[in-house]
C-alpha positions as CSV (number, residue, x, y, z in Angstrom):
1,X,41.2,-37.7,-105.3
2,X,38.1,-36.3,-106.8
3,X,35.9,-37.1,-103.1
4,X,39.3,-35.7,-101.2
5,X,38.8,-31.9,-103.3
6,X,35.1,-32.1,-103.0
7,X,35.2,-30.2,-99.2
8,X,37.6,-27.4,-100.5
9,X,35.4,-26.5,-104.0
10,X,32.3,-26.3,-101.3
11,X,34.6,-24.2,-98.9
12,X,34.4,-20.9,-100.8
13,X,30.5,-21.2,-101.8
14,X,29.2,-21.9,-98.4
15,X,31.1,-19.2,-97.0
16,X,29.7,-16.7,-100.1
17,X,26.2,-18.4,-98.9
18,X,26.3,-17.7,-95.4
19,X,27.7,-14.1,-95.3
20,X,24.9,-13.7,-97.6
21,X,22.7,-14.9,-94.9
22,X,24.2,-13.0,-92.5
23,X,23.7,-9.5,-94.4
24,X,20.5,-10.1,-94.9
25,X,19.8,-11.1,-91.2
26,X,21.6,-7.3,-90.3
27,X,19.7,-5.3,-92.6
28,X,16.8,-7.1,-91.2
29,X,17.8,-6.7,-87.8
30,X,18.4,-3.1,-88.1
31,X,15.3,-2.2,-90.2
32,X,13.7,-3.9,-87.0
33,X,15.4,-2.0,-84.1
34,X,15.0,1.1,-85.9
35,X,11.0,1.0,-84.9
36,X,11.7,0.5,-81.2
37,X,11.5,4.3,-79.9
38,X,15.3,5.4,-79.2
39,X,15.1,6.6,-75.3
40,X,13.6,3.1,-74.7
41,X,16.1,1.0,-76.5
42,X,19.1,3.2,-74.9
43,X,17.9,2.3,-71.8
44,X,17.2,-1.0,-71.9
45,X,20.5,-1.5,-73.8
46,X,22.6,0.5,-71.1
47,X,21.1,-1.7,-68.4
48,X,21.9,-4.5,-70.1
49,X,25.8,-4.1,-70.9
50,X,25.9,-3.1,-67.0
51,X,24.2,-6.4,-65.9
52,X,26.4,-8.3,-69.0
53,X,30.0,-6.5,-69.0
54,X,31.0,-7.6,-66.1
55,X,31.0,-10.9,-66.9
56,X,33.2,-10.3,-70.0
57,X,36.9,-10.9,-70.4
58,X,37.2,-7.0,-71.8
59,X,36.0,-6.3,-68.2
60,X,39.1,-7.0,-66.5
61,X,40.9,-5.4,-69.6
62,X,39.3,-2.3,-68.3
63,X,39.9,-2.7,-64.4
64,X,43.1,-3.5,-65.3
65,X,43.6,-0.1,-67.3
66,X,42.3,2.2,-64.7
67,X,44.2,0.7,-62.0
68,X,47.3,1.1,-63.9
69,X,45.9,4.5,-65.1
70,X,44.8,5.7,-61.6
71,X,46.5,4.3,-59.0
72,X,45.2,5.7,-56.2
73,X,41.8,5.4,-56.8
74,X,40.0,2.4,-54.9
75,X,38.8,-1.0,-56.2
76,X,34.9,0.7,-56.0
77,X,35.3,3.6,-57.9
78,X,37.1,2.3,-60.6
79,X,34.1,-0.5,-60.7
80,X,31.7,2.7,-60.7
81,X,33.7,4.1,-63.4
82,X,33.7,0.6,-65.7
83,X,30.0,0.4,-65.0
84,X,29.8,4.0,-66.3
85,X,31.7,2.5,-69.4
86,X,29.4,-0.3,-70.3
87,X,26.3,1.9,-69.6
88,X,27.9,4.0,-72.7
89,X,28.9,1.5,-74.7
90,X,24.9,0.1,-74.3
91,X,23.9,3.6,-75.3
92,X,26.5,4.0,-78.0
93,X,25.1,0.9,-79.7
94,X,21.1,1.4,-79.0
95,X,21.8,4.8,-81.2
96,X,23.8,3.4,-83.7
97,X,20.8,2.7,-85.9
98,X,19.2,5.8,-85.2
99,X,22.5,7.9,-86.3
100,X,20.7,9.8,-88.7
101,X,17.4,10.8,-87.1
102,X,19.6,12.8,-84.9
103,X,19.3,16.3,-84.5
104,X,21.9,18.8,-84.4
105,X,21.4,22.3,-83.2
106,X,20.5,25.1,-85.8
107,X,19.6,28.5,-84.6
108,X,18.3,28.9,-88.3
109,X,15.9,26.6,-87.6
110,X,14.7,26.2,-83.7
111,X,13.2,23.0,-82.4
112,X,13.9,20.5,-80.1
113,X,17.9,19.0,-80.9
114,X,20.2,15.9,-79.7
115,X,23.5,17.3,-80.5
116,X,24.7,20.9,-79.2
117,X,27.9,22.9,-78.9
118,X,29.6,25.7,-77.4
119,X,29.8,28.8,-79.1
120,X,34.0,29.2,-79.5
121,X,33.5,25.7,-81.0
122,X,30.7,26.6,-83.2
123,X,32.7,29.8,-84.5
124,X,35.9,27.6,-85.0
125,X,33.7,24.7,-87.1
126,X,32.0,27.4,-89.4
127,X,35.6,29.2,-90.1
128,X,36.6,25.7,-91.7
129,X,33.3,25.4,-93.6
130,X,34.6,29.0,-95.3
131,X,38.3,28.9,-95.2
132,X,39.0,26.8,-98.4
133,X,41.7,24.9,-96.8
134,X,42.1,21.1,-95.9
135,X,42.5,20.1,-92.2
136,X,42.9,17.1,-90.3
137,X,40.8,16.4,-87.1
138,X,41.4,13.6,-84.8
139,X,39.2,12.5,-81.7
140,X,38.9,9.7,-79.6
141,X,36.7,7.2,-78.4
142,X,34.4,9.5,-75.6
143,X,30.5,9.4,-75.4
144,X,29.0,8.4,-79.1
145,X,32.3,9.0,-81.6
146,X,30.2,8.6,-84.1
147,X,28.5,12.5,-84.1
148,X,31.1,14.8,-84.9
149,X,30.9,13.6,-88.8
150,X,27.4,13.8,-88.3
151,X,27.6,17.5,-87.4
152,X,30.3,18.1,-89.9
153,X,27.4,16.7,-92.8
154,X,24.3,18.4,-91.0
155,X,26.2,21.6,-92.1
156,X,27.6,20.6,-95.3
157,X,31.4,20.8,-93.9
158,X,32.9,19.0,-96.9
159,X,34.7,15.8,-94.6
160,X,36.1,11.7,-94.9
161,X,36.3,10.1,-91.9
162,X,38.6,6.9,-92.0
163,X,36.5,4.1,-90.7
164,X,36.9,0.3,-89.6
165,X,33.9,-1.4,-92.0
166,X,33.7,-5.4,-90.4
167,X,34.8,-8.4,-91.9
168,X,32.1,-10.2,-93.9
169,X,30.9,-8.3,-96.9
170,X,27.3,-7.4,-96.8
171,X,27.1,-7.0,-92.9
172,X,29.6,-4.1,-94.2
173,X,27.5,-2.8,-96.8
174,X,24.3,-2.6,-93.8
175,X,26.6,-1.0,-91.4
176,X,27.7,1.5,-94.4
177,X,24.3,2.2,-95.3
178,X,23.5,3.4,-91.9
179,X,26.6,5.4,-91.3
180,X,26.6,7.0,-95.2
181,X,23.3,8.7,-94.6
182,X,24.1,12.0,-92.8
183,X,28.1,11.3,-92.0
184,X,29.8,12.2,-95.3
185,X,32.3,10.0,-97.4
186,X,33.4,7.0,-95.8
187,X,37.3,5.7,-96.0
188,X,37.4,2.4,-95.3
189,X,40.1,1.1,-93.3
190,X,43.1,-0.9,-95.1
191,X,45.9,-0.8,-97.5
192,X,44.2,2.1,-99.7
193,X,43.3,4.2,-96.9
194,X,46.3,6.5,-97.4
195,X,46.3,7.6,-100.6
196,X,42.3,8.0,-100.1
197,X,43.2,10.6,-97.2
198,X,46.2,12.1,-99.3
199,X,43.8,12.8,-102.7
200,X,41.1,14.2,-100.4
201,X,43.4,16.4,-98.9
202,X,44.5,17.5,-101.9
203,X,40.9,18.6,-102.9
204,X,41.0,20.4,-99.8
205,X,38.5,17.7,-97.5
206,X,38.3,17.8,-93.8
207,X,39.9,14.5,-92.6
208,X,38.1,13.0,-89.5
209,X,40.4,10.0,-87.9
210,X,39.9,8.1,-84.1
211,X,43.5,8.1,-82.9
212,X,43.5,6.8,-79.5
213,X,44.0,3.0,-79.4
214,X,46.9,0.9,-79.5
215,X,48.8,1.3,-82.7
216,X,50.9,-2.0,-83.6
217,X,53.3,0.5,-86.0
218,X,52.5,3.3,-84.6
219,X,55.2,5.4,-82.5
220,X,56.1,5.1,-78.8
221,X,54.2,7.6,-76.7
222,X,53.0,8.4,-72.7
223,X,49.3,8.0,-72.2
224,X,48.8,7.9,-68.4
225,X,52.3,7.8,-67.5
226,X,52.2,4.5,-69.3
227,X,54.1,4.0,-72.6
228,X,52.3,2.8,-75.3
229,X,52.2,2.6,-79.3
230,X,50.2,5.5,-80.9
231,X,48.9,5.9,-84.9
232,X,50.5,8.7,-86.2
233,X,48.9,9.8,-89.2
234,X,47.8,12.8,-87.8
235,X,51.0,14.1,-87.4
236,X,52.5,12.3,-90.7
237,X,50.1,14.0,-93.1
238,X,50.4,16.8,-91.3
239,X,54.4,17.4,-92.1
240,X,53.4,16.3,-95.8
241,X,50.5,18.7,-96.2
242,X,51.4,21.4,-93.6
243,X,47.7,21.5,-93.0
244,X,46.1,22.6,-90.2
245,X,44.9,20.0,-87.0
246,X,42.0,20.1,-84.7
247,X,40.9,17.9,-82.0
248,X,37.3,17.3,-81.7
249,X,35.2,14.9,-78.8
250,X,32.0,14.4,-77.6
251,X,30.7,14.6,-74.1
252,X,27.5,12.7,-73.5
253,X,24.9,14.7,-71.6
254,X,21.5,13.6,-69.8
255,X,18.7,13.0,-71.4
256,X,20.2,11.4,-74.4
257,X,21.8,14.6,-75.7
258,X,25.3,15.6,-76.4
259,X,27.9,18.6,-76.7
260,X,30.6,18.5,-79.3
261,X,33.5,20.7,-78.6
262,X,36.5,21.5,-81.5
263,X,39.4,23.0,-80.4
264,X,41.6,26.1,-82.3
265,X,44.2,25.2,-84.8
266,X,47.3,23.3,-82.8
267,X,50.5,25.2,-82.9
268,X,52.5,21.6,-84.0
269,X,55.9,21.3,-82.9
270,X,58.6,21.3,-85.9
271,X,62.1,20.0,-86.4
272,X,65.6,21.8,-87.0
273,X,64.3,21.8,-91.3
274,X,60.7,23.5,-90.1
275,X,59.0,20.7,-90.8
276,X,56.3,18.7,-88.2
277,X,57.7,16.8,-85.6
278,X,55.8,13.5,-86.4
279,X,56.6,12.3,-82.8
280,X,56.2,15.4,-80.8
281,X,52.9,16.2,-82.7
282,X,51.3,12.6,-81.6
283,X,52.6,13.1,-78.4
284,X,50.6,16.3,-78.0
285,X,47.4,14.7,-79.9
286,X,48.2,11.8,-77.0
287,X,48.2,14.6,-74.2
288,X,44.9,16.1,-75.0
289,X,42.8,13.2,-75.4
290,X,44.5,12.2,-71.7
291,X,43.3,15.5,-70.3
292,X,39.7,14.5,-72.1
293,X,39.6,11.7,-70.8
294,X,40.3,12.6,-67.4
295,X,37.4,14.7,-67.4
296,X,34.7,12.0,-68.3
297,X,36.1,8.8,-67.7
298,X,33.0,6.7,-67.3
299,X,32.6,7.8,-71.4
300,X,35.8,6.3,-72.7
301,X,36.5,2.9,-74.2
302,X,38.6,1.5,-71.1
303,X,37.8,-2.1,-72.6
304,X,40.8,-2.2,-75.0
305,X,44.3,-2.9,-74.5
306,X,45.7,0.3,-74.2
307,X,48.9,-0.4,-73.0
308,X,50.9,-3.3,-74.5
């Protein structure tokens, strides 16, 4: 009995052992990449997820999206487009590790910058720094996702972005200890992740949530023409807190730059009582990142399964 339990008591202490190992090996790993200079690593990691992506299940995820998505367009642009996407993705992950050597754009202090922005959005982000009020901003999966909450913390925008921190425990604490630097508090995904949005809220935070994949309880929506499942928190804290919502992306530029935009306050639509129509309101959120991502297709996230 005693040689039968022996496997399960090892069970738990190997597995504490080798995710261990396997936080040490990213911390390592990321220590290490952050010496490689950033435009070279981009591009050899861009030309690499276009030579590798193809040969990926997630590629045919992704043809099959945009032919469902655009029907009319022909089997070589939509390959074009999906090499577009993996050349992102590539990117996206080379500057993961360099998140917080990042510049963004200061006229108070000229020099040479990564991130830059209109002037209506830069007017609209410095009113919430000053208005004293809470707000909930969504965005979606475009260019590097990752920057807005970077901007919001290069200008001290008091914000919580709800994250998805991986599986094995100290890989998690790596990734956090990149992302932490310049990106604010960090919500992690999960079963406390509401009532960590609802008490920042209530000490009036800036709420930064990604809101465009599929959504297993989420509400029935139209992406595409296509109906899908949608997260509607947005909308759901929105009716409790009557706060205001913004809708924030990122559009990736040459040269390893990029422009964040922030739209005006959304004029939510309400029920009979006066309250926030929860499914009108993510049907909206839906609509805009649809007209975003009809603009720069190449810079979403075709790969996951949109459409159920």
């Amino acid at each position: 009995m005693a040689a039968k339990q022996l496997p399960g008591r090892l069970a738990a202490p190997l597995k504490r052992a080798l995710e261990a190992l396997a936080g040490r090996l990213a911390t390592w790993l990321l220590r290490a990449i952050r010496r490689v200079d950033p435009d070279r690593l981009a591009t050899f990691s861009a030309g690499l997820m276009r030579r590798l992506g193809p040969w990926l299940p997630e590629h045919r995820i992704g043809r099959a999206n945009l032919a469902a998505a655009y029907p009319d367009k022909p089997a070589d642009e939509i390959e074009k487009i999906l090499g577009g996407v993996w050349d992102n993705l590539g990117r996206v992950a080379a500057e993961y590790v360099h998140l917080d050597r990042l510049r963004v754009f200061d006229p108070a202090r000229p020099g040479p910058f990564d991130i830059e922005y209109d002037p209506d959005s830069f007017e609209r982000f410095h009113r919430l720094r000053t208005d004293g009020k809470p707000a909930l901003v969504f965005t979606a999966h475009l260019a590097n996702w990752e920057l807005p909450a970077l901007a919001a913390a290069a200008y001290a925008l008091e914000s919580a972005m709800l994250y998805r921190a991986p599986s094995i425990g100290p890989v998690a604490a790596a990734v956090r200890d990149v992302r932490s630097a310049k990106m604010g508090t960090l919500i992690p995904h999960g079963i406390g992740a509401p009532s960590a949005i609802a008490a920042a809220l209530e000490r009036g935070v800036h709420i930064g949530i990604l809101v465009d994949q599929w959504f297993h309880q989420g509400i029935e929506v139209v992406f595409f023409g296509r109906r899908c499942r949608a997260n509607p928190i947005i909308a759901r804290f929105a009716r409790h807190f009557d706060c205001p919502i913004h809708g924030t992306r990122v559009i990736r530029l040459p040269g390893r730059r990029f422009r964040i935009e922030l739209t005006e306050a959304l004029t939510p639509p309400r029920d009979s009582d006066g309250l926030v129509d929860v499914q009108a309101t993510t049907q909206m959120i839906t609509d805009i990142i649809e007209s975003w991502v009809r603009e720069c297709p190449e810079q979403w996230l075709w790969l996951h399964r949109r459409w159920r």
